[in-house]
C-alpha positions as CSV (number, residue, x, y, z in Angstrom):
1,X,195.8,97.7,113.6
2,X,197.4,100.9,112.4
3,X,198.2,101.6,108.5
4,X,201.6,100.9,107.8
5,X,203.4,104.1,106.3
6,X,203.5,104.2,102.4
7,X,207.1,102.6,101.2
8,X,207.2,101.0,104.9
9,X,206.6,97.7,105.8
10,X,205.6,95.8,109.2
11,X,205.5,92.8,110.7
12,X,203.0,91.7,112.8
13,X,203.2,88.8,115.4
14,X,200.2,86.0,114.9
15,X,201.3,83.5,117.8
16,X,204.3,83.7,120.2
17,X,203.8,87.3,121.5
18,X,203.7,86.0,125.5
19,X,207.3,84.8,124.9
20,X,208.9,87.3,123.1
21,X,207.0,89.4,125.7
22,X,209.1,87.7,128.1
23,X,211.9,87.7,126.5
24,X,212.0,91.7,126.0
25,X,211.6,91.7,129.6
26,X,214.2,90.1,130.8
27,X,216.7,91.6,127.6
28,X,215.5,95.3,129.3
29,X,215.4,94.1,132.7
30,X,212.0,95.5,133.4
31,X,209.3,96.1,136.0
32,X,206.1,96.0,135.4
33,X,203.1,96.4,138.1
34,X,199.7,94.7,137.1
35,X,197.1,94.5,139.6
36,X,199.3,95.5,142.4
37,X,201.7,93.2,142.2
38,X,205.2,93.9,141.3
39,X,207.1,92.0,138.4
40,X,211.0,92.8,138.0
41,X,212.2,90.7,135.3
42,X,215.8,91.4,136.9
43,X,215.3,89.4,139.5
44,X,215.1,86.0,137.7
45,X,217.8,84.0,138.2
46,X,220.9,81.4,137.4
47,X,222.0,79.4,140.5
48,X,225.9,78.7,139.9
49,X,225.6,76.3,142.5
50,X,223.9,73.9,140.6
51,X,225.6,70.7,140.0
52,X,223.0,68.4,138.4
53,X,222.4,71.0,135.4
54,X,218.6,70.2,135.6
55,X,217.2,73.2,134.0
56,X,214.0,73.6,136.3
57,X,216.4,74.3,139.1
58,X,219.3,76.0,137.1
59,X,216.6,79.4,136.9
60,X,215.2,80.4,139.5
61,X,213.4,83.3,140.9
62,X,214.0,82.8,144.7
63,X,217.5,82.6,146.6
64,X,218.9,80.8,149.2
65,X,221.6,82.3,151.2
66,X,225.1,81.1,151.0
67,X,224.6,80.4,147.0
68,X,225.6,82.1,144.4
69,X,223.2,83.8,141.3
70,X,223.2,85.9,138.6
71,X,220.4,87.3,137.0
72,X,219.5,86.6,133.3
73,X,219.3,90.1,132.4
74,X,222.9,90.5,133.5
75,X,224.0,87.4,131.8
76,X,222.3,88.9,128.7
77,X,223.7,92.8,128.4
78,X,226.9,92.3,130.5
79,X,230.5,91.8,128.6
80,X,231.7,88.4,130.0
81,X,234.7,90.4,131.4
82,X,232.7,91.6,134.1
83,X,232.1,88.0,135.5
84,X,235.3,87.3,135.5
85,X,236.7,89.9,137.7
86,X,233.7,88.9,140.1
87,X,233.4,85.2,140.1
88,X,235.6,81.9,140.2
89,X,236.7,80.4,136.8
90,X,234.6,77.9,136.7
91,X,231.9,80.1,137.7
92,X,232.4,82.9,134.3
93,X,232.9,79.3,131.9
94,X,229.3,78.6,133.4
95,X,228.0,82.1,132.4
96,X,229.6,81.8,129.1
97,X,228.1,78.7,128.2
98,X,224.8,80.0,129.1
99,X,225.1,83.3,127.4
100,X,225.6,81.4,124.6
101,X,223.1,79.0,124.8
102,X,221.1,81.9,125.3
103,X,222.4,84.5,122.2
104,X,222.5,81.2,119.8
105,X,219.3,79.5,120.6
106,X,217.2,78.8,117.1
107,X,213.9,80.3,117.3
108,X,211.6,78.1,114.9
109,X,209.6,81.1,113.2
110,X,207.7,80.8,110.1
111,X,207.3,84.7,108.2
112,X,204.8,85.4,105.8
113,X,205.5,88.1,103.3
114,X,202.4,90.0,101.6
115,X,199.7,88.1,102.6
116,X,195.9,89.5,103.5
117,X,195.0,88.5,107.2
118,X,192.6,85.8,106.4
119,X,195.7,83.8,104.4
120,X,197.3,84.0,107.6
121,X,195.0,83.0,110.0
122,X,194.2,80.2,107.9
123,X,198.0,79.1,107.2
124,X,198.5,79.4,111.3
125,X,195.3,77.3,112.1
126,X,197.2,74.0,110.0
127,X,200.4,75.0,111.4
128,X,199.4,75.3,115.2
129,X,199.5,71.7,116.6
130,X,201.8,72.4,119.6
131,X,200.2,73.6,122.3
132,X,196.5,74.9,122.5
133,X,195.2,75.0,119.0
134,X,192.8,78.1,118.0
135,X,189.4,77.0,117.8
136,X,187.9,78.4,114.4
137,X,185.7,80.9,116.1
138,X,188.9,82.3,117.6
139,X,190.3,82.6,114.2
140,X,187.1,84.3,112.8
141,X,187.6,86.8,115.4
142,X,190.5,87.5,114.0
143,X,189.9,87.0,110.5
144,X,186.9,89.2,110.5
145,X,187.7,92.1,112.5
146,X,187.5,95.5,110.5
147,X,187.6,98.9,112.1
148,X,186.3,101.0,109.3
149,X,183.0,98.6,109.7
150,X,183.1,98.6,113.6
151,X,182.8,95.0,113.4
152,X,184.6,92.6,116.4
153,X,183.3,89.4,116.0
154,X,184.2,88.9,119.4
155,X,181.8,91.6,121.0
156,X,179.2,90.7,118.7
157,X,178.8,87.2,120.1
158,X,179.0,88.4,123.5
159,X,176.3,90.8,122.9
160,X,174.0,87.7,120.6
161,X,174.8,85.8,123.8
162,X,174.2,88.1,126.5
163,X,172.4,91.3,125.6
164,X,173.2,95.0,126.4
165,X,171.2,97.5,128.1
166,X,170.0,99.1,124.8
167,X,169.3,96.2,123.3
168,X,167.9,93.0,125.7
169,X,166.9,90.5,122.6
170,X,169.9,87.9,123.2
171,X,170.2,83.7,123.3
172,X,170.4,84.2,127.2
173,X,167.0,86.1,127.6
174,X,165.6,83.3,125.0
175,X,166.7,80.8,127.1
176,X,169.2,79.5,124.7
177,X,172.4,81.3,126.4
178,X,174.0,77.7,126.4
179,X,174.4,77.4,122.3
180,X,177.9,77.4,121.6
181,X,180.3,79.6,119.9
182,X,180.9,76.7,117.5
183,X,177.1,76.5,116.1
184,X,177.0,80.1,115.5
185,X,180.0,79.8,113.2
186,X,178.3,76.9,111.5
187,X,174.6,79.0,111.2
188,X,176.7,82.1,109.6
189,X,178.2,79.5,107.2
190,X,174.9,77.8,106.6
191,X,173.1,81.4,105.5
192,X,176.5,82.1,103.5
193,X,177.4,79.0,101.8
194,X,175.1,76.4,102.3
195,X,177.8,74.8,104.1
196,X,178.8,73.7,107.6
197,X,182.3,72.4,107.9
198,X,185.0,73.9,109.4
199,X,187.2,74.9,106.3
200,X,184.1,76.3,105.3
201,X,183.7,78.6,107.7
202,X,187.4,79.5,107.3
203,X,187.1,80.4,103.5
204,X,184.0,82.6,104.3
205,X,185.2,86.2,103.0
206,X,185.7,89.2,106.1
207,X,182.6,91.2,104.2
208,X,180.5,88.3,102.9
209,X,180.8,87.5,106.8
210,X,179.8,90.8,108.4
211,X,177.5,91.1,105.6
212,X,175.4,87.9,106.5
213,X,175.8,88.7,110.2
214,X,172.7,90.2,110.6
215,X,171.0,88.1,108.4
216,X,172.2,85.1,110.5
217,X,170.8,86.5,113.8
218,X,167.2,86.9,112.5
219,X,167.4,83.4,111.3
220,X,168.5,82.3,114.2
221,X,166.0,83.6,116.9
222,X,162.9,82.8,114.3
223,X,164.3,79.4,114.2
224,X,164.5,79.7,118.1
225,X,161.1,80.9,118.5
226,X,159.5,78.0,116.7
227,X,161.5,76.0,119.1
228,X,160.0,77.5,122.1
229,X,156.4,78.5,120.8
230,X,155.4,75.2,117.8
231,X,157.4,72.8,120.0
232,X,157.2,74.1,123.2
233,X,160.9,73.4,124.5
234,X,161.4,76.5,126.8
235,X,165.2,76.1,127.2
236,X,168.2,75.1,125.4
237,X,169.4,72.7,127.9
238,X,166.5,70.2,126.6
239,X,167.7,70.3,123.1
240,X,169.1,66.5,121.7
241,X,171.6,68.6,119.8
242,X,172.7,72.1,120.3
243,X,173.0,71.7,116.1
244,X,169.7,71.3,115.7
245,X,169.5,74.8,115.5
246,X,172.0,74.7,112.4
247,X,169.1,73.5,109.7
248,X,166.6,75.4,111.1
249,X,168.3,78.7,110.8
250,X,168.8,77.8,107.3
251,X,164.9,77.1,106.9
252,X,163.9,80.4,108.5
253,X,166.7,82.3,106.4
254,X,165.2,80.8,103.2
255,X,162.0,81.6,103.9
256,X,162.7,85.2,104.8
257,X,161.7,84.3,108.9
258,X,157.7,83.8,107.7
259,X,155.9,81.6,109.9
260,X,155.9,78.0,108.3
261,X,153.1,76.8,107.1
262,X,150.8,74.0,109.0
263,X,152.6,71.3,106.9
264,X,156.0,72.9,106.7
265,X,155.2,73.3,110.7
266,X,154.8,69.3,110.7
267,X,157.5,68.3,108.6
268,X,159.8,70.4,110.9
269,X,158.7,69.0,113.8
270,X,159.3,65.6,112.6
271,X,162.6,66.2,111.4
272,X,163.5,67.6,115.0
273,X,162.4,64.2,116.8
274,X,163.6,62.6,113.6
275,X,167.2,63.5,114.3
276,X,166.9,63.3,118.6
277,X,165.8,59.9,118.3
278,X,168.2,58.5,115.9
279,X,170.9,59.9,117.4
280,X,171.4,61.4,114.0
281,X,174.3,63.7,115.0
282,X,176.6,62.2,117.7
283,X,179.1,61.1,115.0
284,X,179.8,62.6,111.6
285,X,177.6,65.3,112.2
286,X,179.4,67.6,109.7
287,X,178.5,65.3,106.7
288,X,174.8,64.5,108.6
289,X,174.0,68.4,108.6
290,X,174.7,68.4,104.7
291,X,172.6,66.5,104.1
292,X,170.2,67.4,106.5
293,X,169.9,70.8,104.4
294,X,168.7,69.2,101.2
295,X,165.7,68.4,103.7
296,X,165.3,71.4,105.0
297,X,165.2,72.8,101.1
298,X,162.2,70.2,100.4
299,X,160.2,71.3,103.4
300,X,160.9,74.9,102.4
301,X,159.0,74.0,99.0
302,X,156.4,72.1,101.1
303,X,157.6,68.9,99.8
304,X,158.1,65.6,102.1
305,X,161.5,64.4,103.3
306,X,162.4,60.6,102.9
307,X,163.1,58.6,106.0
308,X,164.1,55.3,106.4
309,X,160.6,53.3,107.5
310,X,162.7,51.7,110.5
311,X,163.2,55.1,111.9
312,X,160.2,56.3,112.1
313,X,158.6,54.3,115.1
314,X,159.7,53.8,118.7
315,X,157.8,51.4,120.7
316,X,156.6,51.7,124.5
317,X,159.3,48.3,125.0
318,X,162.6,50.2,124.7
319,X,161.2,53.3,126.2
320,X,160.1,50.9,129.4
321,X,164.1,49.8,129.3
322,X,165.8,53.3,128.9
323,X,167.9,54.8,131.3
324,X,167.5,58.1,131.9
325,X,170.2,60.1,131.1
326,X,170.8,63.8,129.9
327,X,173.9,62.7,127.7
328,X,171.7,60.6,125.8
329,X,169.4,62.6,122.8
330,X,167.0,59.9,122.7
331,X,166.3,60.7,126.4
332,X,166.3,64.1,125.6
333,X,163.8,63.5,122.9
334,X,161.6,62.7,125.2
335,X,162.1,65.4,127.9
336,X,161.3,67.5,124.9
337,X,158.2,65.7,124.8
338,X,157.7,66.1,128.2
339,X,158.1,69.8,127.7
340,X,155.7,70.1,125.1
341,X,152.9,69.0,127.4
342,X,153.6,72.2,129.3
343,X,153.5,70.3,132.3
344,X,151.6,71.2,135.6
345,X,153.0,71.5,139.3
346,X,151.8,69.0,141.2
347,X,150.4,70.9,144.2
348,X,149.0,74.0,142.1
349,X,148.1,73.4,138.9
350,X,150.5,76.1,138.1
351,X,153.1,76.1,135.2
352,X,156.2,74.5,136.1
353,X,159.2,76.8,135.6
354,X,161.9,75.4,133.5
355,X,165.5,76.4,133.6
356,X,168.7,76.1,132.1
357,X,170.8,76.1,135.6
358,X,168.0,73.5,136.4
359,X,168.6,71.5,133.8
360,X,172.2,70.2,133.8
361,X,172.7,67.6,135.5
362,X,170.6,64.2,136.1
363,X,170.3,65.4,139.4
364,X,169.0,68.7,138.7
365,X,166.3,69.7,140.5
366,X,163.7,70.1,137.8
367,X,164.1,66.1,136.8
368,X,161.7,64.3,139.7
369,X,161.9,60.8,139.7
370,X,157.7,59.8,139.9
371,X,158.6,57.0,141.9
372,X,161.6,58.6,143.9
373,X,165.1,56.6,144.1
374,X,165.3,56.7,147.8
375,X,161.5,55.1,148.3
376,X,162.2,52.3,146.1
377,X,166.0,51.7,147.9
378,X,164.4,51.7,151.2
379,X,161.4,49.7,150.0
380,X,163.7,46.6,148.8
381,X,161.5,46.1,145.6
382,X,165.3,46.0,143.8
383,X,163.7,48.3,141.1
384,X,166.1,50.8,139.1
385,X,164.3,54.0,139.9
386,X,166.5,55.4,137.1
387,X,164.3,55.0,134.0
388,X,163.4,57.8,131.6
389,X,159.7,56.5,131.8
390,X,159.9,57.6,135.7
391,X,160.9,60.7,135.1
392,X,158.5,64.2,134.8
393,X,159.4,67.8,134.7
394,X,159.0,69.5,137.9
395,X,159.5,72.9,140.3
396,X,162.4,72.6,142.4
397,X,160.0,73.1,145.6
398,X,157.7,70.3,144.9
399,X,161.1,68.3,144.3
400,X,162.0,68.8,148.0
401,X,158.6,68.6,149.2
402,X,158.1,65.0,147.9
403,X,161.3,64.0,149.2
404,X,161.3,59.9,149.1
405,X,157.4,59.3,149.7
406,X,155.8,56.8,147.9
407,X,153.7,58.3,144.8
408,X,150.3,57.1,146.6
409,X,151.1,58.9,149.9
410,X,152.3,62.5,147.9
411,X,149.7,62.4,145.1
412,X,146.7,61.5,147.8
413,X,148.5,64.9,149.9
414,X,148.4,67.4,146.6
415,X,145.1,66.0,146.1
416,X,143.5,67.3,148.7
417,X,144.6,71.2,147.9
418,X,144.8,70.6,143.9
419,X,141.3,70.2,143.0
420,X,142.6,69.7,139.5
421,X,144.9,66.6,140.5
422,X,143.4,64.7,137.3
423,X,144.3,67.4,134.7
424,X,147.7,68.1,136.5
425,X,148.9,64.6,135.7
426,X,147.9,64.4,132.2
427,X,149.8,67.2,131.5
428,X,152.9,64.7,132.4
429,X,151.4,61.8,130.2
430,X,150.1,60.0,133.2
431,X,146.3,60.1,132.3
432,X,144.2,58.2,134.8
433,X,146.7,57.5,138.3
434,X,144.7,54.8,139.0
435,X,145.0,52.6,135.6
436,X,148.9,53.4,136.3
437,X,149.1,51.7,139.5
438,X,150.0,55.1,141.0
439,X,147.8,54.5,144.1
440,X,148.8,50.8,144.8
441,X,152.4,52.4,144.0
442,X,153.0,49.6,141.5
443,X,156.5,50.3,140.0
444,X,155.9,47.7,137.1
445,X,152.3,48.9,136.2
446,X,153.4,52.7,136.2
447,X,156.5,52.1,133.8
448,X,154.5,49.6,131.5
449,X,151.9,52.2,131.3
450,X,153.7,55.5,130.8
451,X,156.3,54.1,128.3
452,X,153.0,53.1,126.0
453,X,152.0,56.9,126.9
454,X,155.1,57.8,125.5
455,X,155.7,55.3,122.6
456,X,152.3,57.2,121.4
457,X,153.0,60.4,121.7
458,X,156.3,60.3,120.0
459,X,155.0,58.5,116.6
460,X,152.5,61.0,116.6
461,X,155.5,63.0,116.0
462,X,157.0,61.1,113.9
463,X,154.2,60.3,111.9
464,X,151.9,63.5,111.3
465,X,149.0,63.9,109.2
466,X,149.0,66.2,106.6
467,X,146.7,66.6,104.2
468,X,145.1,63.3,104.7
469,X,148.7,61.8,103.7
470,X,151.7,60.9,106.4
471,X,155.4,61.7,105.0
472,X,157.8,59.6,105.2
C-alpha cells in the first residue's frame, strides 16, 4: 500500500470493499466493461408497481412494459421535486420513503485507529463470523506482505506448490502438490515457535515469518524426501495425515536437514505408522501435534519415544475384517506399506507407477482389487470383495486388462510372459500364490493369508530393532 503523507491520515478498508464498491456505483451511476460485458449501474431498478413490498422484486434490473421504474441512481442524486412533477402522488411518497430508507440506513462499521496491520487482521479474524470467515492462511497473506522485502505470501505458496520455470523444485514435482495451505502455516509455526495452533500462527511476527520462510521450505522437502526415499511412499495422496509432515519438518529443521541416523531413521519410521494406525490425529490434532514434538525432540537426541504397549501391535484378525477405504489412515497405513514394497506390475516385472490423480478415490485406478468385485458378484460366493487385505497397488493398464477374471485365470495368463511371476507377487506381500489359495481362487485362504502377511510386516514397523533393544 502507498505511504500515507506526513501529518495525513488514511483509512483503509479490511472487509466490505465489494459493497461499498457497489454502492459507489450505483451513487455515480457508472459503467464499467470487464471481460466484454457491459455493467451500467444506472440501469438497476425500483418497480413502483409493486404492491406486495417484497424486496427481491421491489429492485430489479429488467423491465416489463406497461410498469413503471426508476433507477436507484436517480432515486439517490435526484431532489425529490423532480419525481413529483413526473409521477403520481403516491408514486413520489414511494420514492421518498425509499430515498430515505436508502440515505438513513446504519452501516454496522467497526474503525480502528493506529493500529499495525497484523492487530487488524487479527481483530477482523474474531470479528468475522457472518458470512465466509478468512481462513488463517488468508490472513497471513495479508499480515505478512511487505514490499520493501518483496515478500507475498500468496505467490510464494503458489511457487512452493507449483514451481516456476527458473526454479522446478516444488511439492507438485515431489509429488506432494496435494498438502494443504493449512499445514504449511502449521510447519512455518513449528520452525518459529515450536507451536502449531492457529492463534499461534497468528501471533507469528511479519519478519520472524519471512525470516523462517526459507528455513521452513528446506525442512519441509528433507522431511519429504525421507518420506519418499527411507519410507518409500512416492505420493502425498498415500499419507494417513497430510500433518504428518508437521513433526517431521520440525525434526529435519532441528537437525539442520542431515540425514538421520540408522536409529533416528527407525524411531521416525515408527512414529509415522505409530500415528496412521492409531488414528492419532483425526480429532484434537492440534493438542496431538504438541505433543507429538516432544517426541520428535527425543529422537533428535537419539533417545526412544514412549508408546502405550497396546498400540504397538496389530494383528492379521482385524486386518482380515477391514474395509478398505481411503478415508480411513489405518487403511492408509497400510497402502503405505504396500508402497514400501515398491511393488511390481503384474505382466512385466516393471515398477508400478503411482500417482496422485490415481490415487483419490477407492475407485481409482491404481487400487486393484486381487480378487476383483465383479468376479466374486457374479460367482455368488456372497464374499465382500472390499477388504483392505484384497487390495494391491497396481498400473492403470493391468487394472483394465484383468477386468473381473478370477485371480487363477489372470495370474496363470501373466505367467506365461512374466518369467519373474514369483518375485512379482512378493513385492505385493503375497509370497508363494499357491499357499494363498491364489490358484484354487480361494477367497478365504487368500485374505487369512495376506492379512498375517500384513500383521507382520507392520509390527516390524512398529517394533524395530535397534541396537539389540526395541523402543517402546
Amino acid at each position: 500500500m502507498p505511504e500515507t503523507p506526513k501529518g495525513d491520515y488514511a483509512e483503509y478498508i479490511l472487509d466490505g470493499q465489494q459493497r461499498i464498491t457497489s454502492l459507489y456505483a450505483i451513487r455515480k451511476g457508472i459503467r464499467i466493461t470487464k471481460d466484454g460485458k457491459h455493467i451500467d449501474y444506472k440501469d438497476i431498478f425500483i418497480d413502483l408497481n409493486n404492491v406486495t413490498e417484497n424486496d427481491d422484486q421491489i429492485v430489479v434490473t429488467e423491465k416489463i412494459d406497461e410498469r413503471v421504474y426508476v433507477s436507484v441512481h436517480d432515486v439517490l442524486s435526484q431532489p425529490l421535486g423532480v419525481f413529483y412533477k413526473m409521477l403520481t402522488n403516491e408514486q413520489a411518497d414511494k420514492i421518498e420513503y425509499y430515498k430515505t430508507k436508502l440515505t438513513n440506513y446504519d452501516f454496522s462499521t467497526i474503525t480502528i485507529k493506529d493500529y499495525p496491520i497484523e492487530v487488524a487482521c487479527e481483530v477482523f479474524s474474531r470479528i468475522n463470523t457472518s458470512g465466509r470467515a478468512l481462513s488463517i492462511f488468508e490472513i497471513m497473506v495479508a499480515k505478512t506482505y511487505d514490499e520493501e522485502k518483496n515478500f507475498d505470501l500468496a505467490e510464494e505458496y503458489r511457487l512452493l506448490r507449483d514451481g516456476s520455470d527458473e526454479n522446478k523444485i516444488c511439492l507438485e514435482e515431489a509429488g506432494f502438490g496435494t498438502i494443504p495451505e493449512s499445514v504449511i502455516m502449521q510447519c512455518v509455526a513449528v520452525v518459529t515457535k515450536g507451536a502449531v495452533r492457529g492463534k499461534d500462527i497468528l501471533t507469528i511476527p511479519r519478519n520472524n515469518f519471512i525470516e523462517n520462510w526459507d528455513g521452513m521450505k528446506a525442512a519441509l522437502f528433507s522431511a519429504i524426501d525421507f518420506i519418499r526415499h527411507e519410507l518409500r511412499i512416492p505420493v502425498s495422496q498415500l499419507l494417513p495425515y497430510p500433518a504428518l509432515l508437521i513433526p517431521l519438518t520440525y525434526f529435519f529443521y532441528k537437525v539442520k536437514n542431515k540425514k538421520p541416523s540408522f536409529s533416528q531413521t527407525r524411531m521416525l519410521e515408527q512414529f509415522f505408522y505409530w500415528v496412521g494406525l492409531t488414528a492419532r490425529y483425526t480429532s484434537a490434532s492440534d493438542s496431538k501435534l504438541g505433543e507429538d514434538l516432544n517426541k520428535m525432540d527425543k529422537i533428535y537426541r537419539e533417545e526412544a519415544p514412549t508408546y502405550s504397549r497396546n498400540e504397538m501391535e496389530v494383528t492379521a484378525t482385524i486386518i482380515s475384517q477391514t474395509f478398505f477405504s481411503i478415508a480411513n489412515s489405518y487403511c492408509k497405513s497400510i497402502l503405505c506399506l504396500f508402497a514400501y514394497q515398491q511393488p511390481k506390475s503384474f505382466d512385466t516385472n516393471g515398477s508400478v507407477t503411482l500417482d496422485n490423480s490415481n490415487l483419490k478415490i477407492s475407485s481409482s485406478r491404481n487400487y486393484h482389487h486381487f480378487f476383483p468385485k465383479q468376479y466374486l458378484a457374479e460367482s455368488n460366493f456372497n464374499k465382500d470383495s472390499n477388504l483392505i487385505a484384497n487390495i494391491t497397488l497396481i498400473d492403470a493398464f493391468s487394472n483394465k486388462k484383468i477386468g473381473k477374471k478370477a485371480p487363477s485365470i489372470y495370474i496363470n495368463g501373466f505367467g506365461a510372459t512374466n518369467i519373474r511371476l514369483a518375485e512379482t507377487l512378493k513385492t505385493h506381500l503375497i509370497s508363494d500364490a499357491t499357499v494363498y489359495g491364489v490358484h484354487m481362487d480361494d477367497y478365504d485362504k487368500f485374505i487369512e493369508s495376506r492379512a498375517i502377511a500384513i500383521a507382520e510386516a507392520l509390527n516390524e514397523k512398529l517394533n524395530p530393532v535397534i541396537g539389540g533393544l526395541h523402543p517402546r
